[in-house]
C-alpha positions in Angstrom: 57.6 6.5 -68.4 58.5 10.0 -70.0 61.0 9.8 -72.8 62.9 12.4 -73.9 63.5 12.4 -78.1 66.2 15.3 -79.7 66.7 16.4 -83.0 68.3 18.8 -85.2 72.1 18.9 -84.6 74.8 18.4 -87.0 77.5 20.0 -88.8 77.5 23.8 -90.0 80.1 26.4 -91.1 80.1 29.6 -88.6 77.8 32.0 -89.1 74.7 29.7 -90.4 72.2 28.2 -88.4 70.8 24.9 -87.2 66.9 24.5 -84.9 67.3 21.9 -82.5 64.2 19.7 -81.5 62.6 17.8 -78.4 59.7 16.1 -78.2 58.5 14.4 -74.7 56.0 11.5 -74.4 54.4 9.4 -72.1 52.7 10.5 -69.4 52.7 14.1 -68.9 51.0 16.3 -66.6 52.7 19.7 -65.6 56.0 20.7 -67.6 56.7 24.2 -65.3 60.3 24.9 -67.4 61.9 23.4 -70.1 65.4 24.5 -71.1 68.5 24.2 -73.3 72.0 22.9 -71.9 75.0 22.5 -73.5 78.4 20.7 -72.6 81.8 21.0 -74.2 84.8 18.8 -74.1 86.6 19.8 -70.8 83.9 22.3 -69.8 80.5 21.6 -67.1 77.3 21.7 -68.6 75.8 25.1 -68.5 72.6 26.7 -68.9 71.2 27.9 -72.6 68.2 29.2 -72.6 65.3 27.9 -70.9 61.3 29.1 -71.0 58.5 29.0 -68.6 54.9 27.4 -69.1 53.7 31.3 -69.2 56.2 31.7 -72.0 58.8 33.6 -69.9 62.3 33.2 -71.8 66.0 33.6 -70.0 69.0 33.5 -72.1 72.9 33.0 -71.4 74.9 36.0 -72.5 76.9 34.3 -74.5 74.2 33.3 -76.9 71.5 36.5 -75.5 70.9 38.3 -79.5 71.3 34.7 -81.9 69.7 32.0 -80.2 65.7 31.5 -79.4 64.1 29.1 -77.3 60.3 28.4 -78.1 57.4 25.9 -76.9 54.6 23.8 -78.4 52.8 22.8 -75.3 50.6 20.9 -77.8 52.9 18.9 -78.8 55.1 18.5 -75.9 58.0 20.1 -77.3 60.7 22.6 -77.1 62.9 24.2 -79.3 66.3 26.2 -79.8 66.9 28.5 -83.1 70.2 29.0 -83.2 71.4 32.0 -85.4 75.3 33.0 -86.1 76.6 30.1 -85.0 80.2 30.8 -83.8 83.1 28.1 -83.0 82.4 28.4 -79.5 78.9 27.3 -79.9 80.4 23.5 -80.4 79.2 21.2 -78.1 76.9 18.1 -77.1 73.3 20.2 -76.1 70.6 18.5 -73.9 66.9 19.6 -73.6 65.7 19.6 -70.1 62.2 19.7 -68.2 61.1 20.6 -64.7 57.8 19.0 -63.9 55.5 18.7 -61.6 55.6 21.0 -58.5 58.8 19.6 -57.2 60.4 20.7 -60.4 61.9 17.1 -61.0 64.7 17.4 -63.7 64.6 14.7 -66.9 67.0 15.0 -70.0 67.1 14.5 -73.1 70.2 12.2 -74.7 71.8 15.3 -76.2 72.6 15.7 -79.7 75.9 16.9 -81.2 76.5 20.7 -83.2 79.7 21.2 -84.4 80.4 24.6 -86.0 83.3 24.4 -88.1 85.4 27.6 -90.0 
């Protein structure tokens, strides 16, 4: 059974920075995409940033310039830099892979960053 493990959120003032984590394990045999999604109170979940196995990045505007997405196919993992952290940027974020060829979606259990003034 794959299993989904995040880290890395928390609390920080605007402006600084925080690198979210998540490792998968179990069995594992073609990760095609693995991405970033983030949900606010009273908002849908939307699309971060998400990366290809061939390393091909796509980024939301909103967060296009401050935030990276990166990948450790050794280890299974995926990551998210974010950079000049607004208010805005609040929110529960989820890690999410596409695998196998019919892209089958699992989740992470999201982990809360809170940017505060």
């Amino acid at each position: 059974q794959l299993q989904l493990v995040e880290s890395g959120g928390g609390l920080v003032q605007a402006g600084g920075s925080l690198r979210l984590s998540c490792a998968a394990s179990g069995s594992i045999f073609s990760i095609n995409v693995m991405g970033w999604y983030r949900q606010a109170p009273g908002k849908q979940r939307e699309l971060v940033a998400s990366i290809t196995r061939g390393g091909i990045t796509s980024y939301d505007d909103s967060v296009k310039g401050r935030f990276t997405i990166s990948r450790d196919n050794a280890k299974n993992a995926v990551y998210l830099q974010m950079n000049s952290l607004k208010l805005e940027d609040t929110a529960v974020y989820y890690c999410n892979l596409k695998i196998g060829s019919a892209y089958r979606n699992y989740w992470g259990q999201g982990t809360q960053v809170t940017v505060s003034s």
